[in-house]
C-alpha positions, 0 to 999 in steps of 0.5 A, a space after each residue: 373513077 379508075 380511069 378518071 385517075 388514070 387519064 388525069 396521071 397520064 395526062 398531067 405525069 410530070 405533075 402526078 410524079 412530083 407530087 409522089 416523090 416530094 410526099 412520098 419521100 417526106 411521109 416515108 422519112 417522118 415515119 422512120 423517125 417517129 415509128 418507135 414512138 408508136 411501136 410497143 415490144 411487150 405482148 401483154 399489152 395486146 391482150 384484152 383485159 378478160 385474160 389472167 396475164 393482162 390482169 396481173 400487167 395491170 396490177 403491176 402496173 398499178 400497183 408496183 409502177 412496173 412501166 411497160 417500156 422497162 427493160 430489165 437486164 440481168 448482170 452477171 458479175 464473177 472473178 475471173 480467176 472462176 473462184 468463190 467471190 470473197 467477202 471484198 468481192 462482193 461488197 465492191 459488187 454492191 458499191 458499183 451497182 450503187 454508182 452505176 445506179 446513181 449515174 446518168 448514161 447519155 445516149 449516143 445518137 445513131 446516124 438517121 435520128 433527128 434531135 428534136 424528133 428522134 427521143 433521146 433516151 439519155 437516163 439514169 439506170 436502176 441497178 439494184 442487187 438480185 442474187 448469188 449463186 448457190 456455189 458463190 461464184 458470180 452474182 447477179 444484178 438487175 438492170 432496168 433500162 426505159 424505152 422501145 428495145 427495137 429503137 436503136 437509140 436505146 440500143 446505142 444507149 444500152 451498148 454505153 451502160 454495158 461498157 461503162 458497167 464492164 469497165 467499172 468492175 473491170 478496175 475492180 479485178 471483176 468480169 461482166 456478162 449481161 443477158 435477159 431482154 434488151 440484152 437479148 435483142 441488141 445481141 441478135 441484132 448485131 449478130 444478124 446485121 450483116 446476114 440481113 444486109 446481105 440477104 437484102 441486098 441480093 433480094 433486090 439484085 434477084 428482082 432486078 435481074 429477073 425483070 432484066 431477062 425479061 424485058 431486056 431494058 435497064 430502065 423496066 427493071 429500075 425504074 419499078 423498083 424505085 417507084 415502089 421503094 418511095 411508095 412502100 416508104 409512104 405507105 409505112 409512113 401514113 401507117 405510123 402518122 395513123 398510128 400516133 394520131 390515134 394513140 395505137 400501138 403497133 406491134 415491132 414487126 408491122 413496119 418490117 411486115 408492110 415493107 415485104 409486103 409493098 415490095 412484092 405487090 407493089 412490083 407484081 402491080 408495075 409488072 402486070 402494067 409493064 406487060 400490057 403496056 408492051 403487048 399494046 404498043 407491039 400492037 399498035 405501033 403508031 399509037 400515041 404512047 400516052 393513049 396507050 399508056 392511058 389505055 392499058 392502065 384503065 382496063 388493066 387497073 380494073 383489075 389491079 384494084 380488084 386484087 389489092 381490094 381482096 387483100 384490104 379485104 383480107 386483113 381488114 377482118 382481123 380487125 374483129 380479132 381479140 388478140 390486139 397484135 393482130 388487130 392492130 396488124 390488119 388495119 395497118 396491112 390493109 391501109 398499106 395497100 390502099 397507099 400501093 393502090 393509089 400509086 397503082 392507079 397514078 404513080 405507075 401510068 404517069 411513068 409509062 407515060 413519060 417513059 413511053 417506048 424508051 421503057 423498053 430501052 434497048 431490047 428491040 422486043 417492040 419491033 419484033 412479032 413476039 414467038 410463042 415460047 414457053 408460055 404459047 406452049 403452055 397455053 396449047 397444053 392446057 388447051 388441048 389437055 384440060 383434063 389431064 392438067 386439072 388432074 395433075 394440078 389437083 394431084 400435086 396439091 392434095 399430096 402437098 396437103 396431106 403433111 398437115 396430118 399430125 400437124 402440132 402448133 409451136 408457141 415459142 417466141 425464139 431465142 438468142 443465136 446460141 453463139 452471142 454473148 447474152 446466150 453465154 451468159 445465160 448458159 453460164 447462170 443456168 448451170 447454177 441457178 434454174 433456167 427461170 431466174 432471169 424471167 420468173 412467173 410472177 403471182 399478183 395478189 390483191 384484196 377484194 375490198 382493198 384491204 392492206 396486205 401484210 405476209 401473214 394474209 397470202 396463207 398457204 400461198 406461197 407453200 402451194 407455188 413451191 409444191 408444184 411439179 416445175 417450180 424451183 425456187 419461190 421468192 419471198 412476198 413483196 409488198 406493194 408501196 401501199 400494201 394493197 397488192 403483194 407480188 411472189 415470183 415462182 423461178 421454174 426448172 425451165 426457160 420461160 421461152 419454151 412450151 414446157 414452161 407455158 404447159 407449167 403455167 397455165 396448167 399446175 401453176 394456175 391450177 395451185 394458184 386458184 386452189 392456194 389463194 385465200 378466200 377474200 383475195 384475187 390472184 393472178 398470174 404473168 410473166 412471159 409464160 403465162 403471157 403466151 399461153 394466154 396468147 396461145 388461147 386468144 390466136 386460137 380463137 381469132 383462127 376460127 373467126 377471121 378465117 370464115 369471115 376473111 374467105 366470105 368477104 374474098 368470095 363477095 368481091 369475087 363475085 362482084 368483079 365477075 359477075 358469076 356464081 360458078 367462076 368465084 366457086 372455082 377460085 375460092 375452092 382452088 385458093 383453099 387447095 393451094 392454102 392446104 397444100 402450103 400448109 402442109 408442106 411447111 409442116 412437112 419441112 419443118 416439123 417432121 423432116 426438120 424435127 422442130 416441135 411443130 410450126 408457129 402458132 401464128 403461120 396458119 393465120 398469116 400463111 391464110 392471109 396471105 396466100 388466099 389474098 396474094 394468090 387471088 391477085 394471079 387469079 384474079 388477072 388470069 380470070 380477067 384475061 379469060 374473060 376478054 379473050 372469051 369475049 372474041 370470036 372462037 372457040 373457048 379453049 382457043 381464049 383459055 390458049 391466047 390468055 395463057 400466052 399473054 398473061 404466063 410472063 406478067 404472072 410467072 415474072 411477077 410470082 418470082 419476084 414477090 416469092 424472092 420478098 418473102 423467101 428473103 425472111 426464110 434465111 432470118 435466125 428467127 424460126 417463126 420468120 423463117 417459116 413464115 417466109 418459107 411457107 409464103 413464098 411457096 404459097 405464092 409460087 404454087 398460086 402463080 405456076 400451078 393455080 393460075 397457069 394451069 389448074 384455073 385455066 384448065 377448068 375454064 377449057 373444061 367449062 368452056 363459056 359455062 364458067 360464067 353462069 348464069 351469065 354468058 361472055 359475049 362478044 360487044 364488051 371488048 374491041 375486036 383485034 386480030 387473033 394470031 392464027 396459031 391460037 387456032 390451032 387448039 379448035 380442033 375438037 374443042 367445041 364449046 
């Protein structure tokens, strides 16, 4: 079926590149506009109902009408002068929040929506009085704004209700700061566009600079890039219409996460075609390019599809993850691919067929009998000394490794770059009133038997919230419309954000919470603390799921495609060396050199995924050329020395530029990005220049033709072509 696909592209390109470039570019345009349709910002949604904090969602939502895409800001509204508010003050304070919540805010639209597709989340806010501070200086309003905060028509629209809100009080000698939620998210947006915009923008010159002084062509280092920008954007795109159509909701980072991934594999995919399309037309010089090119993508796709199926099968697995962040995560990831595969297998041949030799325009590298270079040298080192490049490989790994001792996981969530205005605000309150009055934990109570509830029914309750150690303030009890459920919000001493508040919340606050709880009542506890710490517990059990069922599924198709039970062994033990190794870096990094808390709770399982599945593409191409160099007439180490000269450049070219993808996150203001980043683009570093340029090959020179027992590489699979005389140099005492 491969090279079925692959005769038809390069038989028939102009029609198969059409067709890419009119879907391509629809799918990818229709997705943009309707991916904040289908993306939800709220973590709570994506825990199973089994956990407390999904139950008290529920009761909120049920009970009180809280909607999952309200927004709530918090105002903050003070003299400017710093004095008392004064009588006056605050019943202008009152008046304005009235009007400002009988005011409708049109939302401005933002260059890339379409009227008709885009939402219009033109609204009218519901601003109503929280508190004053204990001194009287500011008070504090709720604003409550609906929609997706990551879309930027609700952030267009919260821009408008800010000046608007700003200019009322304003008349009225009054200052405003607004902080807390949507807030916080269009701050950092805005503090981070030109970082990201710059970052972006260098990551794209670095991809194409690397593939410049590598082919020497304009056309090799654009022309890829482009191909994979329109498929990345299909890919994203059939994700969101999969999405919609089947009532899911995605997490706000997946579209982002797609994007980064597709531009890494996706290239990585083009460049190892690029380089066995120049070594055969370097080959046969009067060959027809579109047979070349036909050629080359048959075998080559062979294991291309190989590589993109470990990463399917990859995050496939945590489609059976409890945690619906990362189940909805894995599907996506895993269909994004089979997109990428699809291109791999059509797109880029009918490319290189229409391309043909002009591809290399105007490098003369195709006239020219390649030397040996760094690569040749590399190949004879690892021939000639196996065993002191196995030892050295395994050396540096296990050293990397042994920074996971004292390892410690970090569930915070981030938080607002300390010099935006919602972070000034939020200083500003914290100084008068605890940390969690923006974002209180809030205990639900509901009657076994649906009984109404009245304050007297909560007993000791409340009395047994404001005794726990943490808690500053406890609100009055609020009853429900229908007075079956009541709501108490518990303000801690500490910001929701933080472990401390978590730790709170899921120990002594839950603990009061069971012990104070009246017979015939059921209480359960939300807010953001209790939503991580619930988090915290079901990734934790998602970690001892996915990662044997991931390495399993990885280790069967390892064996298919190699048909060996030694080869797949050799890998799967090599990729687990480079995951620990990673791992243990990044803990070095950042928490005992960085001083952070510890790493992200979620980078063990993303760091896993990732670098046993990408890592796996490069062992995956190194085994494939061994395989067919060992095929030949020769001594093993002499094909361990030829593969390493023909696939170091596509490897090394392709490590670079899918560890620039990811390294381009380490430099985001958020710290779990930043880590995830980091530890990935060294995880796919070390799997492409450590892995599978020297320890995978030199095991191989030491197990010689053995490394495919039971099986035996011989000579009838692969068509017999000349072997350069100085491969045959490394056969003097190589004698398997």
């Amino acid at each position: 079926m491969i090279r079925a696909l692959t005769r038809y592209s390069t038989s028939r390109p102009w029609r198969v590149i059409a067709v890419w470039a009119v879907v391509g570019i629809f799918v990818s345009i229709m997705g943009q506009v309707l991916v904040f349709r289908v993306t939800q910002t709220d973590s709570a949604g994506f825990l199973p109902d089994s956990y407390d904090a999904a139950a008290a969602l529920k009761v909120a939502e049920e009970r009180f009408g809280a909607e999952p895409d309200a927004n709530a800001v918090t105002v903050l509204v003070a003299r400017r002068d710093g004095a008392k508010l004064s009588g006056t003050d605050r019943a202008h304070v009152a008046a304005v929040a009235k009007e400002l919540s009988g005011t409708r805010v049109d939302m401005p639209w933002q260059e890339g929506q379409i009227k008709g597709l885009s939402q219009d989340h033109t609204q009218v806010p519901e601003v109503t009085p929280a508190m004053t501070a204990p001194d009287g200086t500011f008070a504090l309003l709720t604003a409550r704004l609906k929609g997706n905060a990551t879309d930027p028509g609700v952030q267009a629209l919260y821009r408008a209700f800010h000046d608007r809100a700003d200019a009322e009080f304003a008349q009225e000698g009054l200052r405003t700061g607004f902080t807390g939620g949507l807030a916080d998210v269009v701050d950092r947006v805005d503090a981070e566009k030109t970082t990201g915009m710059v970052v972006g923008l260098l990551m794209v010159g670095l991809i194409v600079l690397v593939n410049v002084l590598v082919f020497r062509s304009v056309l090799a280092a654009v022309v890829p890039l482009l191909a994979v920008t329109v498929v990345g954007g299909a890919a994203a795109g059939t994700v969101v219409g999969a999405a919609l159509l089947a009532g899911v909701d995605l997490d706000p980072g997946t579209p982002s996460m797609i994007g980064t991934v597709l531009i890494g594999i996706g290239v990585d995919y083009f460049l190892f075609l690029l380089f066995r399309f120049r070594e055969e037309l370097r080959a046969r010089p009067g060959a027809d390019h579109r047979q070349v090119a036909a050629d080359v993508a048959g075998r080559v796709g062979t294991a291309i599809t190989s590589a993109a199926l470990t990463i399917v099968a990859a995050f496939a697995t945590l489609g059976v993850a409890t945690f619906g962040q990362f189940r909805v995560l894995g599907p996506s990831v895993a269909v994004s691919v089979l997109v990428m595969l699809v291109a791999s297998l059509t797109l880029m041949p009918a490319v290189l067929a229409v391309s043909g030799r002009r591809m290399f325009w105007p490098s003369k590298a195709l006239t020219k009998r390649p030397r040996p270079g760094v690569a040749g040298r590399v190949g004879d080192l690892v021939a000639r000394r196996p065993l002191l490049v196995f030892a050295g490989s395994v050396a540096l790994l296990g050293a990397l490794a042994v920074g996971v001792k004292g390892v410690h996981m970090d569930f915070s969530t981030g938080s607002t770059p300390r010099e935006t205005p919602a972070a000034a605000t939020a200083a500003e309150i914290s100084r008068s009133l605890p940390p969690g009055v923006s974002d209180p934990t809030t205990v639900y109570v509901t009657a076994e038997d649906g009984r109404r509830l009245d304050a007297a029914a909560l007993g000791g309750l409340p009395r047994a919230l404001a005794g726990v150690k943490g808690v500053g303030e406890v609100g009055a009890p609020v009853l429900s419309a229908d007075r079956t459920a009541a709501r108490i919000d518990a303000y801690l001493t500490v910001d929701a954000q933080t472990q401390e508040a978590r730790d709170l919340v899921a120990g002594p606050v839950r603990k009061a919470v069971a012990q104070g709880v009246p017979d015939g009542l059921t209480a359960h506890v939300g807010g953001t603390a209790a939503v991580f710490a619930d988090v915290a517990t079901a990734v934790d059990e998602d970690l001892r799921t996915v990662f044997p069922v991931a390495a399993a599924l990885i280790a069967l198709i390892l064996l298919v495609l190699l048909r060996s039970l030694l080869a797949p062994v050799l890998l799967m033990l090599a990729v687990g060396l480079c995951f620990a190794a990673t791992f243990g870096a990044s803990v070095l990094v950042f928490q005992h050199v960085g001083g952070r808390p510890g790493v992200n709770f979620v980078l063990p399982l993303v760091l896993f995924l990732f670098v046993v599945a990408l890592g796996t593409d490069y062992n995956i191409l190194i085994s494939d050329r061994l395989r067919e160099e060992m095929a030949r007439a020769g001594s093993a180490r002499a094909a361990v020395a030829r593969a390493v000269r023909h696939t170091a450049p596509a490897i090394a070219t392709a490590g670079v530029v899918l560890a620039a993808s990811f390294g381009a996150l380490a430099v985001n203001a958020e710290p779990s990005t930043q880590q995830i980043g980091f530890a990935t683009a060294l995880g796919i570093l070390l799997s492409a220049f450590v892995l599978s340029l020297l320890l995978v090959p030199a095991a191989a020179a030491l197990l010689g033709r053995g490394i495919w027992w039971p099986l035996r590489s011989g000579g009838s699979a692969v068509k017999p072509r000349e072997v350069d005389t100085r491969d045959e140099k490394v056969e003097v005492g190589a004698g398997r």
